[in-house]
N, C-alpha and C positions, 0 to 999 in steps of 0.2 A: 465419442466412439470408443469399443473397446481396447484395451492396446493390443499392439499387433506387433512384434519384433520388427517384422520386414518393412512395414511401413516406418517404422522409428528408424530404421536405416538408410532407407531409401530418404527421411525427413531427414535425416541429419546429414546429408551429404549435400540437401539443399541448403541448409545452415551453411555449412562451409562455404557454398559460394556467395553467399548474402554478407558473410565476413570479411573476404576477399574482395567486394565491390563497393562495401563498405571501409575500407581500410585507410584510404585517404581523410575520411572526415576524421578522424583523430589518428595522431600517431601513438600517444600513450594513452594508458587507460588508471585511474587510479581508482577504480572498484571495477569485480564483475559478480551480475548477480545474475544466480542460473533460477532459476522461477516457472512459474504460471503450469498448473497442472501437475503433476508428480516426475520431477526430473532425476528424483532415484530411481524408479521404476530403468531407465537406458540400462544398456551391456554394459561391462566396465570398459570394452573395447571403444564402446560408442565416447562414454566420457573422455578419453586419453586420446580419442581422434580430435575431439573438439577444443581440447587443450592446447594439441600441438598444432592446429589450426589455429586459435590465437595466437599463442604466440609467434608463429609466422608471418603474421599480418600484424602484430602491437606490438610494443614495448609494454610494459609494465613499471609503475612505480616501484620506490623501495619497498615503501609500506602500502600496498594494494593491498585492500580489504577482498577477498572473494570467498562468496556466501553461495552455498548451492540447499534448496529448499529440500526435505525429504519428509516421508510421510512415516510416522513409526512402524507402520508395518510393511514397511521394505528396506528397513535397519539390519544391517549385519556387518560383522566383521569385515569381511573381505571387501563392502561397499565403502565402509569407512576406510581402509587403509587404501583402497585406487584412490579416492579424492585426497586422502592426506599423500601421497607418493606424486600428486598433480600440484600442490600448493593452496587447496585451502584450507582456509585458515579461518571458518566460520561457519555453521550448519544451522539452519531455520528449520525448526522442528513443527509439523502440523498438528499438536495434539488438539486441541481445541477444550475437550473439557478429561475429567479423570471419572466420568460415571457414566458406565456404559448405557444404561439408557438414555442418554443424551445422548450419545454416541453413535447408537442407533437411529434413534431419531436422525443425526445428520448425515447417512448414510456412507460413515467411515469404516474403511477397512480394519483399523486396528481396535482393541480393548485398551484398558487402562490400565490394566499390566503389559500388553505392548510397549506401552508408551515408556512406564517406567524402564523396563526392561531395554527401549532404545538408548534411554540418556545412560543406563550405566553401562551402555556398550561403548558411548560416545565416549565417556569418559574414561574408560578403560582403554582406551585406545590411542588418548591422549589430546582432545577437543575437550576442550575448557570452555572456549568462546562458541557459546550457541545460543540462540534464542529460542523461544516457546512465542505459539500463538493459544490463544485460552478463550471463549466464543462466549458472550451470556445472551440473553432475551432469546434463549431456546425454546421454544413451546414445553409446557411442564416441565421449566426448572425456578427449584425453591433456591430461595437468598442461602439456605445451608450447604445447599450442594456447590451452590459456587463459592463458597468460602471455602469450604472443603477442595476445591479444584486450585485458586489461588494459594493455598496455602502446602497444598502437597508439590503444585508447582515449585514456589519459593525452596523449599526443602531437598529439593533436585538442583540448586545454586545456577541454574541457569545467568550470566552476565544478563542477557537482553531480557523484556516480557512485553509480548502482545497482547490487548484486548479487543476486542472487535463484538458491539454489537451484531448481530443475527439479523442480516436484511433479506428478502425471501425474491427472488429472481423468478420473474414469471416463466414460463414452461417449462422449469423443473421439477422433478417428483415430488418433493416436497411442499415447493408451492400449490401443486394440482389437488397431493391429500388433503392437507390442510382447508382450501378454497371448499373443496367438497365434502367436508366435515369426515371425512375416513377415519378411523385409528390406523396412526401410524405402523407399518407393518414392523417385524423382525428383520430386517435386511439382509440378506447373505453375502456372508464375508468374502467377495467378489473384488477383485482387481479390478479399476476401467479409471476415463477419463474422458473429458473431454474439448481439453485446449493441450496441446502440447506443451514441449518446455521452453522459455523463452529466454532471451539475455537482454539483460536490461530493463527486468522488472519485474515487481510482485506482486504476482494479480492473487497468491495464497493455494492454499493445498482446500481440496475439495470445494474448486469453483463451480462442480459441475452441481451444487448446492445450494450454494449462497454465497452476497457478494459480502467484504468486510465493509464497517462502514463506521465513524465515530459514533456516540450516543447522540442525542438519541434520535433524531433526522438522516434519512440518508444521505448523503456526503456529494456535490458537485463532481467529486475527484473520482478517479475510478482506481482498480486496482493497481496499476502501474504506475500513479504519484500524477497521473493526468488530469486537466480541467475535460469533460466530455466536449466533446467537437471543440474545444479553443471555446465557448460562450459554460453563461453560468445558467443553468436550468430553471425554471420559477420551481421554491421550494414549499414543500408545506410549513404552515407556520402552527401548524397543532393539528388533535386528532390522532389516532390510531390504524388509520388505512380500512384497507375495505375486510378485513378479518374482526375487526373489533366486535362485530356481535353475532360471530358465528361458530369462533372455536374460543378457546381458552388457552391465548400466549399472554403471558408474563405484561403484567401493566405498566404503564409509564411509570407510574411512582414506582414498581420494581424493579425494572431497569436503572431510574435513575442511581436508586439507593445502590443496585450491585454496582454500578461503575463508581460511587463516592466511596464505596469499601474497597473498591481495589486501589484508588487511589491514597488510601489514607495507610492501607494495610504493606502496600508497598514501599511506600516513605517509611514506615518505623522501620521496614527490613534493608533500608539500606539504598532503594532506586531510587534514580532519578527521574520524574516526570516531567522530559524533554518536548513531545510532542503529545498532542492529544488523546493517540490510543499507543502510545511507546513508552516506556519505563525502560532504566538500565542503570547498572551498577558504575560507578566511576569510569572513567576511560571508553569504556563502551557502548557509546551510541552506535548505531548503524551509519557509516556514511555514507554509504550508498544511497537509502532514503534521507538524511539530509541534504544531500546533491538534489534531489527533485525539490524540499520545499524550501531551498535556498535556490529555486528556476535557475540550477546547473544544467549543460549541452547534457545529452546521455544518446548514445545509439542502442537502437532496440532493433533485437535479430530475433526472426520466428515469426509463425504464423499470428497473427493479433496483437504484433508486440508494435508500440510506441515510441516514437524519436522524438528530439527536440534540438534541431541543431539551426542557428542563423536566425532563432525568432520566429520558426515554423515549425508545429507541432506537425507531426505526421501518422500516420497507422499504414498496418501491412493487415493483406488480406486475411481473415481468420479462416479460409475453406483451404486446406491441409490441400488439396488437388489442385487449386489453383496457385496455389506459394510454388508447391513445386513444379509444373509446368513452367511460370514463369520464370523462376531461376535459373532452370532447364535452356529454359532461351536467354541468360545473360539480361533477366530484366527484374529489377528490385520492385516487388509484388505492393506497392505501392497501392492505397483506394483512396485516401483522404490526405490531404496535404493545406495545411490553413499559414496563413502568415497573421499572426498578432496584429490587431491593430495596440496604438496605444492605450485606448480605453480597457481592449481585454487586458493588457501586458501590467495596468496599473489594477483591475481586480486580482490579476494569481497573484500578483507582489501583497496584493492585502490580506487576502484569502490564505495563502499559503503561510503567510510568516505569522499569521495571529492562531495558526495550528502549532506553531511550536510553542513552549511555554512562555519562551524570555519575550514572545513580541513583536512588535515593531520598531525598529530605534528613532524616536522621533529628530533627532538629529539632523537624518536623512530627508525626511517627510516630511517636517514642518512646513517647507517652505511651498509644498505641492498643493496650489488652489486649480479646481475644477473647471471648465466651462462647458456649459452646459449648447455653448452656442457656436463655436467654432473650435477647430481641429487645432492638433499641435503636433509638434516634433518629439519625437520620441532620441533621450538622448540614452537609450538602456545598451549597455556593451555587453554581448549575449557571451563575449567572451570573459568574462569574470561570474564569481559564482553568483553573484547579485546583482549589482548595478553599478560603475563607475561616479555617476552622475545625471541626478533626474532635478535638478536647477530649473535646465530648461526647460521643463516638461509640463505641459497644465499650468504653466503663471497664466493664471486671469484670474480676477478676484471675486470670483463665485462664492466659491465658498472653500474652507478652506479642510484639512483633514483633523485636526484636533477640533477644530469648531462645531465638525461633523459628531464626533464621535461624545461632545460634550455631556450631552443628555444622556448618553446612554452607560457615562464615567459616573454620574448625578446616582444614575438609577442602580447603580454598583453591578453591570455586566461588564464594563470595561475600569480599568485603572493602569495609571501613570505611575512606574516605579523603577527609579537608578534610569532614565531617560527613554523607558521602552512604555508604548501603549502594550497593553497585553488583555488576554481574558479573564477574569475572576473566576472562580469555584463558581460563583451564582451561572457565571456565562457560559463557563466550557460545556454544560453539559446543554446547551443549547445552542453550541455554537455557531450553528450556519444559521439561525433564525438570526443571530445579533449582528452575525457579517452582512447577512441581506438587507438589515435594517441600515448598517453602515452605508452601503453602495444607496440606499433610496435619501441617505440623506448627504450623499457627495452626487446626485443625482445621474448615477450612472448606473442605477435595476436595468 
């Protein structure tokens, strides 16, 4: 929908009481991430409401991380200095690529001098710690262009760097051109949106687009760090989807190769490649997304936003009329509410931890065999960022998780290094195909 001040008012005043009724489930908060949709786009009135509404209802850590998403073309001074005079202390930049017909194509508001032009506002201002998102598998983008878009990135010394394949969201404009063979139009440089801003996750800037998603399969996970409904989807295990022989996007072997050049291009400049589609300079991961794929609690406020508190993944309504009626009446807009079983609780622990680089520590997991034939006690303390103790969990002697994953250590997609299963260069870039293959051989697809 397009934005509408009044509505963003009227929405943010339901915020407040969704914070408010929320305020029991944690008393401190050690990140907050303002997300999903363009939440620079708000008043600066709005922002400074929502502030002193947290902190009314939280505590804060010493060192709280808080990251609020902006889109480069709704950068300016006076935006920066409200969130720096509120305390954050971190800005996620939606550039996506540095060439404006890509840009077009993905129907963003800003150019590529925008975009320049926002980091050295940022930095002028005195935000050093910000990250970039950078998009490949665009339709009609060459391996030059996106070397050119990493490399002008790098050159702006952003701490953090996003990559994200290009996954196409059916009944978006983009998906409809594309599906109907159209040439993409010129877009006009139009403000809108349409999800709101949310806390407690990052679903990215111009979802009303396309979703982010690792190379080169699209991802279980959704924008917010979530498994979809609490289960794992049946994935494709190859192919090109139903566009491969009607328009001309960018090939698997092009994708792949862009994502080995970002990954190799970023190592000599200095990042780390901590997670799958995450890179960062020393010190600087995100911990906000390390809390989700370390299955840390998080409370999620906003229309379509995501919680995870007690072992029950939940969602809030995405219909912006019905969040706020319901808040209106004193009731947390609540549609979906799941309780883990242990079978799901032991895929996001595998799922999740073999997206980060270092792995899995087998330390932990050795000792967890499957049964295929009877239930078990889950001993996961949802109150640590990972697990206390999973001893007791799945002892039967099925089979076991390194036994599991043997063949596939054989065939160099998985390897054993300093005590962590982890993925290989061969794996990463295929890596929900070789989780899937994991889970059918701990027999839990």
């Amino acid at each position: 929908m397009p934005y509408d001040e009044s509505v963003a008012k009227t929405y943010i005043d339901a915020l407040y009481q969704e914070l408010y009724l929320k305020k029991d489930f944690y008393t401190t908060l050690k990140t907050i991430y303002t997300g999903g949709g363009t939440p620079s786009l708000l008043p600066d009135e709005c922002f400074k409401q929502l502030f002193i509404c947290l902190k009314d209802n939280f505590s804060f850590s010493s060192d709280i991380e808080i990251t609020v998403e902006a889109n480069p073309g709704t950068i300016n001074e006076s935006k920066i200095n409200t969130v720096l005079s509120l305390g954050v202390n971190r800005l996620s930049i939606g550039i996506q690529s540095f060439n404006n017909d890509e840009l077009k194509t993905l129907g963003r508001i800003h150019s590529s001098e925008d975009a320049s032009r926002s980091i050295e506002i940022i930095k002028k201002e005195g935000i050093n710690n910000f990250s970039v998102d950078l998009m490949y598998g665009v339709p009609g983008q060459a391996i030059e262009s996106w070397h050119n878009s990493i490399s002008t990135a790098v050159e702006l010394s952003p701490t953090h760097i996003s990559t994200y394949e290009l996954t196409l969201e059916e009944n978006t404009p983009l998906y409809k051109l594309l599906k109907s063979n159209k040439p993409v139009p010129q877009h006009k440089r139009e403000i809108s949106y349409t999800s709101p801003p949310l806390m407690g996750g990052d679903k990215g800037e111009g979802e009303n687009e396309y979703k982010k998603s690792p190379p080169p399969y699209p991802s279980p996970i959704d924008g917010d760090g979530n498994i979809i409904n609490g289960k794992f989807p049946t994935l494709a295990k190859g192919g090109k989807g139903e566009f491969a022989n009607k328009i001309k996007l960018p090939d698997e072997e092009l994708i792949i190769e862009m994502y080995n050049h970002a990954i190799d291009y970023f190592a000599s400049c200095g990042y780390e490649h901590y997670e799958i589609s995450n890179f960062a300079l020393p010190g600087f991961r995100c911990v906000h997304n390390l809390n989700y794929w370390d299955r840390g609690e998080y409370i999620g406020v906003g229309a379509g936003a995501h919680s995870f508190i007690n072992g029950i993944r939940s969602k809030n309504t995405e219909d912006i009329n019905r969040y706020i009626q319901d808040l209106n009446s004193g009731i947390i807009p609540e549609i979906e509410s799941i309780k883990l079983t242990p079978t799901d609780t032991l895929k996001e622990i595998i799922f999740l931890k073999l997206r980060k680089t270092e792995g899995i520590n087998i330390n932990t997991l050795s000792d967890i065999t499957v049964s295929r034939n009877q239930s078990c006690h889950s001993a996961l303390d949802a109150e640590s960022s990972f697990f206390t103790s999973l001893d007791s969990c799945f002892r039967r002697n099925d089979i076991n998780i390194l036994q599991a994953s043997r063949e596939l250590v054989d065939e160099g997609y998985l390897e054993i290094e300093r005590g962590y299963l982890r993925l290989t260069r061969k794996g990463i870039v295929i890596s929900n195909t070789i989780i899937v293959k994991l889970f059918e051989r701990l027999g839990i697809d």
